[in-house]
N, CA, C and O atoms as CSV, one atom per row, in Angstrom:
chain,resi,resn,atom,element,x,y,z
A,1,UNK,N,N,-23.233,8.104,14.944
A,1,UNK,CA,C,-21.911,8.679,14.775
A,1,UNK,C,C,-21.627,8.911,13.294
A,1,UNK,O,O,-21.948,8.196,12.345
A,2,UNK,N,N,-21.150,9.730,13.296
A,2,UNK,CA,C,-20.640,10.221,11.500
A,2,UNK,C,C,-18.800,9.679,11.489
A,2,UNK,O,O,-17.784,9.804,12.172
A,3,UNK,N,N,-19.181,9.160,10.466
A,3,UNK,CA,C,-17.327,8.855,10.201
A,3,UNK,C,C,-16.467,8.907,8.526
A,3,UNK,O,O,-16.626,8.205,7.527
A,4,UNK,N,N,-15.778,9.773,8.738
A,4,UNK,CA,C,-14.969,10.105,7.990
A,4,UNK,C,C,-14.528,8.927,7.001
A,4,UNK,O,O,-14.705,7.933,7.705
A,5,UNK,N,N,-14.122,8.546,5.945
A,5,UNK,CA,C,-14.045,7.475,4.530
A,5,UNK,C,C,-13.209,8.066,3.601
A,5,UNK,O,O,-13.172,9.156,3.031
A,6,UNK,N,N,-12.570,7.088,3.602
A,6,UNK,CA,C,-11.425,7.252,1.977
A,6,UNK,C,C,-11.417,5.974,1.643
A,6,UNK,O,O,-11.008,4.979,2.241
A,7,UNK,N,N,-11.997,6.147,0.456
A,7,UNK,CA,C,-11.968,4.977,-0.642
A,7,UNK,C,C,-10.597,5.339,-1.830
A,7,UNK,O,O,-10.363,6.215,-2.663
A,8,UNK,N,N,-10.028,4.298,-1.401
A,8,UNK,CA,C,-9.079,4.616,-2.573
A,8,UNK,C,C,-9.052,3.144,-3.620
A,8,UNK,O,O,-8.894,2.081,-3.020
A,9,UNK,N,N,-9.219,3.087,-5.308
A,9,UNK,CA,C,-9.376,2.111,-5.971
A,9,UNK,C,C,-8.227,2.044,-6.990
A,9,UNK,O,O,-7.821,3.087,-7.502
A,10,UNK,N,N,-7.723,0.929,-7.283
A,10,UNK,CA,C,-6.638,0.719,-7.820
A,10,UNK,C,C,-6.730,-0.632,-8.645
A,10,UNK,O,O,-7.086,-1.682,-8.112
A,11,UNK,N,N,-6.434,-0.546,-9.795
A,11,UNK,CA,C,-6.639,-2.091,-10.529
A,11,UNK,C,C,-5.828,-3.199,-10.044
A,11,UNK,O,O,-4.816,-2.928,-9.397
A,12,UNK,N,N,-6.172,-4.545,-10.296
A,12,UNK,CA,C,-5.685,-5.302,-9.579
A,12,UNK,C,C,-4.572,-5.669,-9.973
A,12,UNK,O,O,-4.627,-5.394,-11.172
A,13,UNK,N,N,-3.564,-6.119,-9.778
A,13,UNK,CA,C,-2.332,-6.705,-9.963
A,13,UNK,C,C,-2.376,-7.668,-11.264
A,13,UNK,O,O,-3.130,-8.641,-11.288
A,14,UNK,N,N,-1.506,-7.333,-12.364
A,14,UNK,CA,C,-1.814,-8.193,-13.523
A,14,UNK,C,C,-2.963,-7.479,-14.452
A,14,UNK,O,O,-3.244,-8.118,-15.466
A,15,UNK,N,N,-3.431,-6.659,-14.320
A,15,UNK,CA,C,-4.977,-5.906,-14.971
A,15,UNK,C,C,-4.010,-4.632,-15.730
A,15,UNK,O,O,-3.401,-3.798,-15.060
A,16,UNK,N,N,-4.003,-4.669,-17.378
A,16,UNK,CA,C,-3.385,-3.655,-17.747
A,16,UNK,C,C,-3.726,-2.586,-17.544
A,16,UNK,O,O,-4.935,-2.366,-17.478
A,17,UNK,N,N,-2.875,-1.631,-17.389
A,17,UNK,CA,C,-3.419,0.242,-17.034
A,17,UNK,C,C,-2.694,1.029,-18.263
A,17,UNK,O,O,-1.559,1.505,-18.309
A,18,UNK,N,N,-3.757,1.007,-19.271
A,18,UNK,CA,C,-2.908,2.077,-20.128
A,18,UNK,C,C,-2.804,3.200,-19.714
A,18,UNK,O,O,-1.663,3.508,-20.060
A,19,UNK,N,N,-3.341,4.258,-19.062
A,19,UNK,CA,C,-3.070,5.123,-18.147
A,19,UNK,C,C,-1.690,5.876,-17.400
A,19,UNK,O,O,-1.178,6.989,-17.522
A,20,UNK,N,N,-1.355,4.584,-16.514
A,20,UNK,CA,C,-0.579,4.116,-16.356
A,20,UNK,C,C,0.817,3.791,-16.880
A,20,UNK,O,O,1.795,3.842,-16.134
A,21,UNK,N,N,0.934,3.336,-18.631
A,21,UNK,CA,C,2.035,2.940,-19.010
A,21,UNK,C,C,1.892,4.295,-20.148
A,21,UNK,O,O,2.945,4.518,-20.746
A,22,UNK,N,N,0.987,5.001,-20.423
A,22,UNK,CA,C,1.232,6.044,-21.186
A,22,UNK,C,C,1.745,7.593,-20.258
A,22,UNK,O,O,2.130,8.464,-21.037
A,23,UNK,N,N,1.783,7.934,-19.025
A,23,UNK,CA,C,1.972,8.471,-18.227
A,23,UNK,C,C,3.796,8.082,-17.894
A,23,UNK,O,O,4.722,8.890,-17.834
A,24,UNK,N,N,3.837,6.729,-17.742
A,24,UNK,CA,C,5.251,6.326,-17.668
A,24,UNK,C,C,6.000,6.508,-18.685
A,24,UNK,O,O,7.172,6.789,-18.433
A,25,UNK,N,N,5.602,6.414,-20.073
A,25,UNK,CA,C,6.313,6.721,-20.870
A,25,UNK,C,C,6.835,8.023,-21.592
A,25,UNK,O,O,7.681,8.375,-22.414
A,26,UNK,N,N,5.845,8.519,-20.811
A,26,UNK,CA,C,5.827,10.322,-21.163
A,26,UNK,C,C,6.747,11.013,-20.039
A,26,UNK,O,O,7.020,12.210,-19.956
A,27,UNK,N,N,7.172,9.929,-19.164
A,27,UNK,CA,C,7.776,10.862,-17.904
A,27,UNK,C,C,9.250,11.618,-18.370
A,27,UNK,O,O,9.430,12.835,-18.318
A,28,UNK,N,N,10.009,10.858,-18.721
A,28,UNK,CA,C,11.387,10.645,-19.276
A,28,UNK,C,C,11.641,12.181,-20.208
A,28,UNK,O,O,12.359,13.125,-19.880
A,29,UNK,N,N,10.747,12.033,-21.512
A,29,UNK,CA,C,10.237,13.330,-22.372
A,29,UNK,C,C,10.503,14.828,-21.240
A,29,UNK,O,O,10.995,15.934,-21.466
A,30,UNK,N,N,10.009,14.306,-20.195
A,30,UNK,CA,C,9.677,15.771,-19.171
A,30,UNK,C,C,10.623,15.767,-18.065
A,30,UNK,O,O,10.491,16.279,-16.954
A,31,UNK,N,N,11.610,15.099,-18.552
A,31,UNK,CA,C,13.196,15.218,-17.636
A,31,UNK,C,C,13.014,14.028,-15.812
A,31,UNK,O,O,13.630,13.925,-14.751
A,32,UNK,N,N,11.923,13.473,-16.395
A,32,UNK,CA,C,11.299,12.181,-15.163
A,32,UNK,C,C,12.505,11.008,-15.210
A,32,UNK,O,O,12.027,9.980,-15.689
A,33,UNK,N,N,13.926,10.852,-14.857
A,33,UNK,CA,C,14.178,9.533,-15.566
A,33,UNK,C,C,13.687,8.329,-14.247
A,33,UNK,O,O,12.950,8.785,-13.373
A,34,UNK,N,N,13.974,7.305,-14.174
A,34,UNK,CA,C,14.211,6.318,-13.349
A,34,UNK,C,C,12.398,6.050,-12.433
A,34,UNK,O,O,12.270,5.271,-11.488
A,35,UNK,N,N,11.506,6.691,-12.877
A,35,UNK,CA,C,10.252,6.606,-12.777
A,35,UNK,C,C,9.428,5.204,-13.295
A,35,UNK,O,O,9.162,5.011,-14.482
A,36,UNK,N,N,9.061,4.229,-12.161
A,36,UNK,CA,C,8.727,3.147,-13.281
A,36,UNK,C,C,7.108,2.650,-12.094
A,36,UNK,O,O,6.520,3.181,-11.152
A,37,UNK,N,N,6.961,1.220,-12.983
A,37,UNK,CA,C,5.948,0.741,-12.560
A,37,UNK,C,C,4.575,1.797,-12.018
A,37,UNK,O,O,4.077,1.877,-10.895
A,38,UNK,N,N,4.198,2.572,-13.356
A,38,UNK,CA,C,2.894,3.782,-13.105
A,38,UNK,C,C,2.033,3.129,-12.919
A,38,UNK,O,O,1.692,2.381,-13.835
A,39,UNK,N,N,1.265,3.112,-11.609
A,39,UNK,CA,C,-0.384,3.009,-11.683
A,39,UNK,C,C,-1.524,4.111,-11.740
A,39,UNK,O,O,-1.362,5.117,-11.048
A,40,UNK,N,N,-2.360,4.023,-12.309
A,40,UNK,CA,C,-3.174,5.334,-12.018
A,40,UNK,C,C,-4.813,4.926,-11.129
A,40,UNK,O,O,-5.615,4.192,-11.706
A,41,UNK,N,N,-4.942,5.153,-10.568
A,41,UNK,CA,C,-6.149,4.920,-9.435
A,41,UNK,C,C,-7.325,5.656,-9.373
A,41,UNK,O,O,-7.852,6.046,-10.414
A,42,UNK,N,N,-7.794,5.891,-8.302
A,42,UNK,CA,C,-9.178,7.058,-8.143
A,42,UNK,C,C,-9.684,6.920,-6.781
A,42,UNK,O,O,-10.161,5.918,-6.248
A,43,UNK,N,N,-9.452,8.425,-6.168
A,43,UNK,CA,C,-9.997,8.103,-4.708
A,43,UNK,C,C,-11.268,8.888,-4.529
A,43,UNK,O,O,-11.696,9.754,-5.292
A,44,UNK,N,N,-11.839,8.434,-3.345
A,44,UNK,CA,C,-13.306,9.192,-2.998
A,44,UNK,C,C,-13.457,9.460,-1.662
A,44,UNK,O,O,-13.273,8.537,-0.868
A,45,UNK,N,N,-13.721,10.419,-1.312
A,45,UNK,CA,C,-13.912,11.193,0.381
A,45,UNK,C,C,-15.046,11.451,0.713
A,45,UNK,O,O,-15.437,12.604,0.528
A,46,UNK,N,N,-15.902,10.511,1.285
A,46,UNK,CA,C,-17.139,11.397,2.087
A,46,UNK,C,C,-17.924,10.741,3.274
A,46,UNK,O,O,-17.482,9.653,3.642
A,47,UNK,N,N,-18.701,11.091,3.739
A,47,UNK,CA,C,-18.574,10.836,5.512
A,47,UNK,C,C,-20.533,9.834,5.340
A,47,UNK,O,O,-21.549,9.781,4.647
A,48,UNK,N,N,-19.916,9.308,6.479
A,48,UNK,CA,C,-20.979,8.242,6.459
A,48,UNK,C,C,-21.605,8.141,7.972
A,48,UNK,O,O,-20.840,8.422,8.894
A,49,UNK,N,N,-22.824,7.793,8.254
A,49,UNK,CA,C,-23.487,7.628,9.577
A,49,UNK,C,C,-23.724,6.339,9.756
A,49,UNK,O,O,-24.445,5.663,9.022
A,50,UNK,N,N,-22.969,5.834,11.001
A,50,UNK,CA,C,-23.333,4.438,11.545
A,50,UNK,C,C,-23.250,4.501,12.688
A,50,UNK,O,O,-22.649,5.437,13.215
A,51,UNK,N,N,-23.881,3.437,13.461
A,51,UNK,CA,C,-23.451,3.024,14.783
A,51,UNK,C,C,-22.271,2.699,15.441
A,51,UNK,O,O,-22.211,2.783,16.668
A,52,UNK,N,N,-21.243,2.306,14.711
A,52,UNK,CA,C,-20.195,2.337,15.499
A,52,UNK,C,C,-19.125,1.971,13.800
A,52,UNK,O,O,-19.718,1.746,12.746
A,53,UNK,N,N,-17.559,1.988,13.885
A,53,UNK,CA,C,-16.754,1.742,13.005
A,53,UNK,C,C,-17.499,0.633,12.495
A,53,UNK,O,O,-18.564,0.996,11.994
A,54,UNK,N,N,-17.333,-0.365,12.464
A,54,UNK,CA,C,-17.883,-1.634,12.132
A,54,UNK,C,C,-18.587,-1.496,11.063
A,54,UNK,O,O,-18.256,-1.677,9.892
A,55,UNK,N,N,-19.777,-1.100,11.595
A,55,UNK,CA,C,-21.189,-1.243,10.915
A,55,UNK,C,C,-21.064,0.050,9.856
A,55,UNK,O,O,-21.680,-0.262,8.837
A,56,UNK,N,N,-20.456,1.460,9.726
A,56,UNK,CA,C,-19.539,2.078,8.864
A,56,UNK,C,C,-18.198,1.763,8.088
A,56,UNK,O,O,-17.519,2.727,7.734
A,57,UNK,N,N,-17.801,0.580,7.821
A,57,UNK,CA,C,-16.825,0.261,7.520
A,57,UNK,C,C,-17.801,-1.347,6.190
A,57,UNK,O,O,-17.434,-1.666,5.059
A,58,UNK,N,N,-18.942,-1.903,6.971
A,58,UNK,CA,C,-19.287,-2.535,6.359
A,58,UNK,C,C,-20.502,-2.265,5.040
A,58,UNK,O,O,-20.836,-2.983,4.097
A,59,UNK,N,N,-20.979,-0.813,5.510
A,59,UNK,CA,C,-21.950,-0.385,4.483
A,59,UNK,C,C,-20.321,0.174,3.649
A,59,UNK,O,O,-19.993,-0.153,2.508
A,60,UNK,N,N,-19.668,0.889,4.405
A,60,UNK,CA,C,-18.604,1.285,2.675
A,60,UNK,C,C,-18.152,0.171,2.045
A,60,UNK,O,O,-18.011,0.269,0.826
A,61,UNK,N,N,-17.944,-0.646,2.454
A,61,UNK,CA,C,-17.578,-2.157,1.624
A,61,UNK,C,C,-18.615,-2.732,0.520
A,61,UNK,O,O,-18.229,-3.357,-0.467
A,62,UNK,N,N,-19.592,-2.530,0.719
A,62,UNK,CA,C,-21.212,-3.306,0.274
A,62,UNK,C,C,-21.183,-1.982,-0.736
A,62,UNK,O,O,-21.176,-2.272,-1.933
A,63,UNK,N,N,-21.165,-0.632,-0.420
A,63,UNK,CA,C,-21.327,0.185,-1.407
A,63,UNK,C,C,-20.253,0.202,-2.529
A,63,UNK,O,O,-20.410,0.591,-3.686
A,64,UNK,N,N,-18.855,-0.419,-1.811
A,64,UNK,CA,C,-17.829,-0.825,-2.976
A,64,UNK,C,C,-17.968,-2.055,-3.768
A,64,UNK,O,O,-17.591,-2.018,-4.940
A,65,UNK,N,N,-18.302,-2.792,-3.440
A,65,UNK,CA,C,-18.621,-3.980,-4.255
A,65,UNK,C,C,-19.717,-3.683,-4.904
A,65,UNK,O,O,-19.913,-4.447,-5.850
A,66,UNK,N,N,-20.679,-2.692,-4.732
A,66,UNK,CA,C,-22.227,-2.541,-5.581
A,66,UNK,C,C,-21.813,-1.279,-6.697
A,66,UNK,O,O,-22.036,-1.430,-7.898
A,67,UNK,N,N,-21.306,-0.266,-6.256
A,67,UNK,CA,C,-21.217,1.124,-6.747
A,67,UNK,C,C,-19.701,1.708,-7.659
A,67,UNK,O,O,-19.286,1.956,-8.792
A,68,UNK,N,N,-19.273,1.694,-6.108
A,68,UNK,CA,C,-17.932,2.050,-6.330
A,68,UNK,C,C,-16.537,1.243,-6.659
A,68,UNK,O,O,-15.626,1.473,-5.865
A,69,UNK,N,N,-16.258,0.334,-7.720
A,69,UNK,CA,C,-15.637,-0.733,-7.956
A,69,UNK,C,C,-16.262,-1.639,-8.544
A,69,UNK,O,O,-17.397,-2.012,-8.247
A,70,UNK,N,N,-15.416,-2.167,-9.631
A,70,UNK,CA,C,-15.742,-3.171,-10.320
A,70,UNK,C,C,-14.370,-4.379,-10.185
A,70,UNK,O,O,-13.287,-4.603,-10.726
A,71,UNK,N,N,-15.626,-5.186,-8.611
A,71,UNK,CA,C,-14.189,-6.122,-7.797
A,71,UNK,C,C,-13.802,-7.341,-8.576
A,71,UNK,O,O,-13.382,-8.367,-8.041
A,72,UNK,N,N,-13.987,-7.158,-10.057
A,72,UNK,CA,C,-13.509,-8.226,-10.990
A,72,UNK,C,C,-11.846,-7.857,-11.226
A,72,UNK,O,O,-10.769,-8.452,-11.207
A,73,UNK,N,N,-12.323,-6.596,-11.438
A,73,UNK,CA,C,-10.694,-5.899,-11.924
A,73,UNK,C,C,-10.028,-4.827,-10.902
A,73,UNK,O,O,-8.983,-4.184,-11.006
A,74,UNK,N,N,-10.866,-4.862,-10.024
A,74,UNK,CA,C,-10.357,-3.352,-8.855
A,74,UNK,C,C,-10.262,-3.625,-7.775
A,74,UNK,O,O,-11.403,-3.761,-7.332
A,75,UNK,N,N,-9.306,-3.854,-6.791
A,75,UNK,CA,C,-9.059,-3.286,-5.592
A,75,UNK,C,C,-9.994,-2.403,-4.702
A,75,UNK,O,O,-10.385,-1.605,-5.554
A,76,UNK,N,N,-10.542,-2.070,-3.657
A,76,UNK,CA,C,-10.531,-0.770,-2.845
A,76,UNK,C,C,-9.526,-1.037,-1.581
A,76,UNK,O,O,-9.551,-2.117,-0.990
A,77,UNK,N,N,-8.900,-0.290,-1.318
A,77,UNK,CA,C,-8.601,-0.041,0.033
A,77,UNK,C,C,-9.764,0.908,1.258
A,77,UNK,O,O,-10.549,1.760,0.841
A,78,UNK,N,N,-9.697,0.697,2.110
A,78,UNK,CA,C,-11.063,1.566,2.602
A,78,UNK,C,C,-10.216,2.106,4.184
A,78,UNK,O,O,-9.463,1.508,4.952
A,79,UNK,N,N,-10.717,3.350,4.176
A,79,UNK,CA,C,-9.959,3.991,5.615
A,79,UNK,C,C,-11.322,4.647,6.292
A,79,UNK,O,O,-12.158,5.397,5.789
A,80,UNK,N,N,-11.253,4.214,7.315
A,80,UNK,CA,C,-12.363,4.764,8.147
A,80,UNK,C,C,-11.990,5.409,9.427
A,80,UNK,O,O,-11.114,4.845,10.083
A,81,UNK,N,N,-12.575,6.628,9.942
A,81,UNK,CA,C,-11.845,7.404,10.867
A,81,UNK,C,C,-13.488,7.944,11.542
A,81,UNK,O,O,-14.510,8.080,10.870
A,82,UNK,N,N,-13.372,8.137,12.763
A,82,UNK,CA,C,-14.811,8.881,13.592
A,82,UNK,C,C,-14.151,10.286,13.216
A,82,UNK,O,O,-13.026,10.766,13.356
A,83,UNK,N,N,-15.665,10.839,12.537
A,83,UNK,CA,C,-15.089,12.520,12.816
A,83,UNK,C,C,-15.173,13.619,13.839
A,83,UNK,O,O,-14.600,14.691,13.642
């Protein structure tokens, strides 16, 4: 079965994001007011072959902890869908 994946990565709670607080501070400048707490993230879309959700849900995990994420400082959320 082929199944559909969204990796979405986000730093962890407490992990500064200059990104993030330079984006927030620029909002205001561009008529943004009341805009707060910016995170900035990074998502990834692409389709994977397994035997069932499971066993597709656990190679995207193993490829996030090896590849995609650095789970010292990052988050993934992971969405898995049959396509």
């Amino acid at each position: 079965m082929t199944f559909s994946v969204l990796v979405e990565v986000q730093l962890r709670p407490g992990i500064s994001d200059p990104q993030g607080q330079t984006i927030e501070r620029a909002l205001p400048n561009l008529g943004y007011e009341g805009v707060s707490e910016v995170r900035v993230g990074k998502s990834m879309r692409f389709a994977v072959d397994a035997a069932d959700e499971a066993a597709a849900r656990a190679q995207v995990d193993e490829l996030c902890q090896k590849v995609l994420t650095n789970p010292v400082i990052e988050d993934a959320i992971i969405t898995v869908e049959p396509t």
